[in-house]
C-alpha positions as CSV (number, residue, x, y, z in Angstrom):
1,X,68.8,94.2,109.0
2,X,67.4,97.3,108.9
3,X,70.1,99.8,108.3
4,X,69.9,103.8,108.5
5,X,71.9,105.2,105.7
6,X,73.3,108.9,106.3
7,X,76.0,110.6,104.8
8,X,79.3,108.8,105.6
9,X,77.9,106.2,107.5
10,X,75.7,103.6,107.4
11,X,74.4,102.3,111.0
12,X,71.8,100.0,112.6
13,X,69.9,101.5,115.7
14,X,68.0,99.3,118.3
15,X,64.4,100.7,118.8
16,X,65.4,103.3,121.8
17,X,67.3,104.8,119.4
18,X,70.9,103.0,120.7
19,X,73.4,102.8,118.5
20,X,73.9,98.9,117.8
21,X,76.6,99.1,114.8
22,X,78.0,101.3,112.3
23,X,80.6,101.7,109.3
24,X,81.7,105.1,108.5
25,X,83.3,106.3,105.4
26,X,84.3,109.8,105.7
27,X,84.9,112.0,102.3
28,X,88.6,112.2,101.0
29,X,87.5,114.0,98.3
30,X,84.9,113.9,95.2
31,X,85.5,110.7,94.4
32,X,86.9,108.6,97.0
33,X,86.1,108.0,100.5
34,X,88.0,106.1,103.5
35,X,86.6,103.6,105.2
36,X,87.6,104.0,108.8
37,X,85.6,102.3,111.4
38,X,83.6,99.6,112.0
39,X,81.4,99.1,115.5
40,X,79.2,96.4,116.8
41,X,78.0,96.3,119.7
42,X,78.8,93.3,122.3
43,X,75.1,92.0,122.0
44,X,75.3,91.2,118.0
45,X,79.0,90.2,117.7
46,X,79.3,86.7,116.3
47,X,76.3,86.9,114.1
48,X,77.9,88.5,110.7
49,X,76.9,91.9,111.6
50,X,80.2,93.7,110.5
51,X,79.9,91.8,107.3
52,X,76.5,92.9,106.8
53,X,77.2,96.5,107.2
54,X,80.5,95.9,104.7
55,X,78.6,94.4,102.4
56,X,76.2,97.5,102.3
57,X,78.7,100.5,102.2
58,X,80.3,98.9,99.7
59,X,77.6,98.1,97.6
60,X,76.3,101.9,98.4
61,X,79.9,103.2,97.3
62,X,79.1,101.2,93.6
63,X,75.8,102.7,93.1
64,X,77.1,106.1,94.1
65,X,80.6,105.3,91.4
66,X,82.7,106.1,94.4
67,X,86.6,104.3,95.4
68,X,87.4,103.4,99.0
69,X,90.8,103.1,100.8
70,X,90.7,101.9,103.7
71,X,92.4,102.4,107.5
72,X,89.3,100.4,109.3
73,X,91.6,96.8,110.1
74,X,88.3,95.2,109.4
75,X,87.2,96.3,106.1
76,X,91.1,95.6,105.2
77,X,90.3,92.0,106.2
78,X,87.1,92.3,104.3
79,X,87.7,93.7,101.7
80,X,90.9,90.8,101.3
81,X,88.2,87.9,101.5
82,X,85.5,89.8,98.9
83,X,87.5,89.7,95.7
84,X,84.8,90.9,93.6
85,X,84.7,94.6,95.8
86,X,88.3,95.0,94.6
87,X,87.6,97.4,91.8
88,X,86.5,99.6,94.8
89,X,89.4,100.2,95.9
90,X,91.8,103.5,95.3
């Protein structure tokens, strides 16, 4: 997947520009973001989309030495089934 990384979100466009899916982790504060919302669009669900885009904030918060909590019922349920993201979390 070829994912567009801004600030606070991370998000995969189809080529007219169409949002497709996104996960966005607004700032809490210096350290610390929350992840609160996970999209993906009807066309892609069932193909591990969500997980991808999980997978890639949360390895962006690790290179970036940043702590998540989370309020997005998906990356709660992600986060449960990827035991070695744990020391992510605040």
């Amino acid at each position: 997947m070829n994912f567009t990384y801004t600030p606070n979100k991370i998000a995969l466009y189809h080529s007219d520009s169409n949002l497709l899916a996104e996960v966005t982790f607004p700032d809490v504060d210096d350290n610390t973001v929350n992840i609160n919302h996970t999209f993906v669009d009807d066309s892609l669900r069932g193909q591990g989309v969500a997980g991808q885009l999980m997978k890639a904030a949360a390895d962006h918060l690790r290179s970036e030495g940043k702590k998540a909590v989370l309020t997005c019922s998906y990356a709660i349920t992600w986060f449960e089934k990827h035991p070695e993201y744990q020391d992510l979390l605040k």
